[in-house]
Z-matrix of the N, CA and C atoms (Angstrom, degrees):
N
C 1 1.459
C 2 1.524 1 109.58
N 3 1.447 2 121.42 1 147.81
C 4 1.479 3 121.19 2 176.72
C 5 1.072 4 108.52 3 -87.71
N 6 1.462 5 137.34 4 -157.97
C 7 1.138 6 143.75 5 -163.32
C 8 1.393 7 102.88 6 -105.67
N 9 1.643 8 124.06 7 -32.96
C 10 1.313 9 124.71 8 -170.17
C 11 2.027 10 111.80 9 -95.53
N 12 1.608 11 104.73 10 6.86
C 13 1.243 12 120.55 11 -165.99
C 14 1.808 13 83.54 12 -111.46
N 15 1.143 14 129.75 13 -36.71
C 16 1.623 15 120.35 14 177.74
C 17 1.670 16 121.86 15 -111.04
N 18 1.842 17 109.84 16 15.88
C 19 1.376 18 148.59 17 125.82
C 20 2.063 19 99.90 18 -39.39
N 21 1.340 20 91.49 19 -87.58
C 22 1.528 21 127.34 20 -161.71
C 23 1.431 22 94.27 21 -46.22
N 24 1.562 23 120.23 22 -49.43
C 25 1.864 24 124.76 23 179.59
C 26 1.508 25 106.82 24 -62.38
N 27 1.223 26 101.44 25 -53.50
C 28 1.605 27 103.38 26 -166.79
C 29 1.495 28 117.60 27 -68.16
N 30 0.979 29 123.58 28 -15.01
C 31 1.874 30 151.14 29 175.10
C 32 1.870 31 96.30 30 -71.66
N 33 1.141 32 88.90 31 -55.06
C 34 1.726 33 103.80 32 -171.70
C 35 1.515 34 105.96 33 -78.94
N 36 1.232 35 127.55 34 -7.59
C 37 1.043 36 111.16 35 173.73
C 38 1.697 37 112.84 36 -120.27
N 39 1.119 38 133.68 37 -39.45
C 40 1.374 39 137.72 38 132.77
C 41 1.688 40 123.39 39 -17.14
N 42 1.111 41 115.31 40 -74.23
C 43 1.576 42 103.36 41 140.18
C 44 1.681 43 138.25 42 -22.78
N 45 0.721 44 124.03 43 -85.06
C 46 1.670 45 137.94 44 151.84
C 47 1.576 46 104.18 45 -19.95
N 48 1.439 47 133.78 46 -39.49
C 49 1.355 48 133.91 47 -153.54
C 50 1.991 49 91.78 48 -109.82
N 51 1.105 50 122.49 49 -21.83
C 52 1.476 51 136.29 50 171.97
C 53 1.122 52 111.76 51 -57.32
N 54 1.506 53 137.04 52 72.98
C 55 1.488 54 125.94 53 154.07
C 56 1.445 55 128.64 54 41.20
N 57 1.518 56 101.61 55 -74.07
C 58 1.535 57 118.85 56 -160.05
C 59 1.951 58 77.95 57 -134.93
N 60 1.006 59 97.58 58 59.30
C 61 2.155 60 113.56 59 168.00
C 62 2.107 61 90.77 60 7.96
N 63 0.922 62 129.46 61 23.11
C 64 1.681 63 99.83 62 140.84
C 65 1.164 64 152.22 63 -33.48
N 66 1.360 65 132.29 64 126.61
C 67 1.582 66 129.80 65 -163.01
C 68 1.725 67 88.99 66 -70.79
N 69 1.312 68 100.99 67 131.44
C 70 1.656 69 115.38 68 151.47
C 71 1.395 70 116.09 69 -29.54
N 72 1.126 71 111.69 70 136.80
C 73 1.655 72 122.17 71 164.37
C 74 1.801 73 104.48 72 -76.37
N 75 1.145 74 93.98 73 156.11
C 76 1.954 75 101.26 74 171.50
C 77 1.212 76 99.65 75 -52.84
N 78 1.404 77 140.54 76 -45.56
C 79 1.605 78 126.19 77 -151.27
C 80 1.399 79 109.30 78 -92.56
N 81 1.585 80 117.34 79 -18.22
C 82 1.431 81 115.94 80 150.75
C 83 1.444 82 123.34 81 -72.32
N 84 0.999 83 128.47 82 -15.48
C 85 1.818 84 124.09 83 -176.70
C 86 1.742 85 69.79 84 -93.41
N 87 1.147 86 129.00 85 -105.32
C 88 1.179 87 128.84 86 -144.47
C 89 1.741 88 114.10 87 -36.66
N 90 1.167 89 103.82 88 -3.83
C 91 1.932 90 103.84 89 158.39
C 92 1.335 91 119.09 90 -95.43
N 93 1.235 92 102.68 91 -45.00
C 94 1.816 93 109.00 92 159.55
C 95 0.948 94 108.93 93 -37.25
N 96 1.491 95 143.73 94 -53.29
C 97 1.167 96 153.34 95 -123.97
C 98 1.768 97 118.19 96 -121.40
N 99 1.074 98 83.40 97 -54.90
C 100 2.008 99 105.28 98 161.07
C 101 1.445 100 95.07 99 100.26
N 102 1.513 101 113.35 100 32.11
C 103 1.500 102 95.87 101 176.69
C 104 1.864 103 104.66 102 -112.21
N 105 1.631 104 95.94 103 -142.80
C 106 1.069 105 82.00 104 -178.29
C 107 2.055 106 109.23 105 -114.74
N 108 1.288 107 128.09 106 -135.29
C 109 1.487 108 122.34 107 -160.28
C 110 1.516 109 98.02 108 -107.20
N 111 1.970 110 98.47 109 -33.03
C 112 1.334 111 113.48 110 -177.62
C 113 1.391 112 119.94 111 -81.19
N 114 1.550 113 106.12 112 -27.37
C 115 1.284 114 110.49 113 165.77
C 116 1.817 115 137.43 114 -66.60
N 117 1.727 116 100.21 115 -18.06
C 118 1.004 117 103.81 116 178.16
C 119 0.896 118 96.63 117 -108.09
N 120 1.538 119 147.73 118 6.46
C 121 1.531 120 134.15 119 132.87
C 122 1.546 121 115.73 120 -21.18
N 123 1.399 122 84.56 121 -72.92
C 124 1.564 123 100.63 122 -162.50
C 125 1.421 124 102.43 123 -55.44
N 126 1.186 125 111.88 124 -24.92
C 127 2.064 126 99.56 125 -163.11
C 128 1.510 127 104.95 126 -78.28
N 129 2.040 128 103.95 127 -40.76
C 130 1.473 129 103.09 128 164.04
C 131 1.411 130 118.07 129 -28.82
N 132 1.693 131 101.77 130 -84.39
C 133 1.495 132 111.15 131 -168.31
C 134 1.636 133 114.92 132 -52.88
N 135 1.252 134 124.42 133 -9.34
C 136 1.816 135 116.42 134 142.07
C 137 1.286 136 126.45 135 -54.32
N 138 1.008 137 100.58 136 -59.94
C 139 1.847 138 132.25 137 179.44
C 140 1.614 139 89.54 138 -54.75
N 141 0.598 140 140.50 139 -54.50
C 142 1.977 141 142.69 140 170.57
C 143 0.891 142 108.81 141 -25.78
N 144 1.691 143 96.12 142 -83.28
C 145 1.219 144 122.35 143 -161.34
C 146 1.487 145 121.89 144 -51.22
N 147 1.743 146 108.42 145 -37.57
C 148 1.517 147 114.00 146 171.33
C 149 1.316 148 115.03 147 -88.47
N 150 1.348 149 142.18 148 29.80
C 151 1.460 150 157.88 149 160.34
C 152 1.270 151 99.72 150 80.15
N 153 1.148 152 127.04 151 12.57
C 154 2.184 153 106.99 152 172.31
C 155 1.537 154 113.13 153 -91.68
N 156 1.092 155 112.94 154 15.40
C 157 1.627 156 110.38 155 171.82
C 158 1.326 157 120.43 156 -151.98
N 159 1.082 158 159.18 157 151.96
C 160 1.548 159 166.28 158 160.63
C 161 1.278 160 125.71 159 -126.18
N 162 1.647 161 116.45 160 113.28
C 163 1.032 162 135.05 161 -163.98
C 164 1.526 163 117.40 162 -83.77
N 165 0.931 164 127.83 163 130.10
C 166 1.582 165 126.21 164 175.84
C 167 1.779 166 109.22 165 -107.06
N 168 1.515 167 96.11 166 95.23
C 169 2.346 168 103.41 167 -172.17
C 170 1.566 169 75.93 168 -45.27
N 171 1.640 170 77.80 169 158.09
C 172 1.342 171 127.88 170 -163.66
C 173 1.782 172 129.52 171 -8.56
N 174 1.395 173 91.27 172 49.31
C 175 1.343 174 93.27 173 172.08
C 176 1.703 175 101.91 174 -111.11
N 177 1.427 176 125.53 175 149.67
C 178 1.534 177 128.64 176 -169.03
C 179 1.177 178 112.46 177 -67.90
N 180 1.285 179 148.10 178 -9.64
C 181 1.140 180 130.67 179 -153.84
C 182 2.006 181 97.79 180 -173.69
N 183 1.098 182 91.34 181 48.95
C 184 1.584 183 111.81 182 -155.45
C 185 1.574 184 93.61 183 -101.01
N 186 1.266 185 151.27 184 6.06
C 187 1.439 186 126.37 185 138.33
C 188 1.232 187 163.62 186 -89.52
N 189 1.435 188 97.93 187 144.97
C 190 1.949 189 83.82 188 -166.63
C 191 1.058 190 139.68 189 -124.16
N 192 1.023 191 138.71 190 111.02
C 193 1.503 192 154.37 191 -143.78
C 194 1.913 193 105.62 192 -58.78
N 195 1.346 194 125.69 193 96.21
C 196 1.360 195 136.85 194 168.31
C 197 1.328 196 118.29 195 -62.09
């Protein structure tokens, strides 16, 4: 698995575990994850860039699974 394929799991499953199914904030994937806030920046804006996610600027909890 790549990094933006266990991005893509951990989104999907964090979600699912959300009450009212909200996309994860960065500082929850990046605890899931053990990285850091900036790091799951960057994996987002991959994950973008190759169409499996869509970002909504500056709203908290603004991604969405394509």
């Amino acid at each position: 698995m790549t990094d933006t394929d266990v991005l893509i799991a951990v989104i999907r499953v964090l979600k699912e575990r959300h009450p009212e199914k909200h996309s994860p904030t960065m500082q929850e994937i990046g605890e899931r994850l053990g990285i850091t806030r900036q790091a799951v920046y960057k994996r987002i804006k991959v994950a973008e860039r190759r169409g499996l996610i869509s970002v909504i600027p500056f709203k908290r909890r603004g991604i969405i699974l394509l």
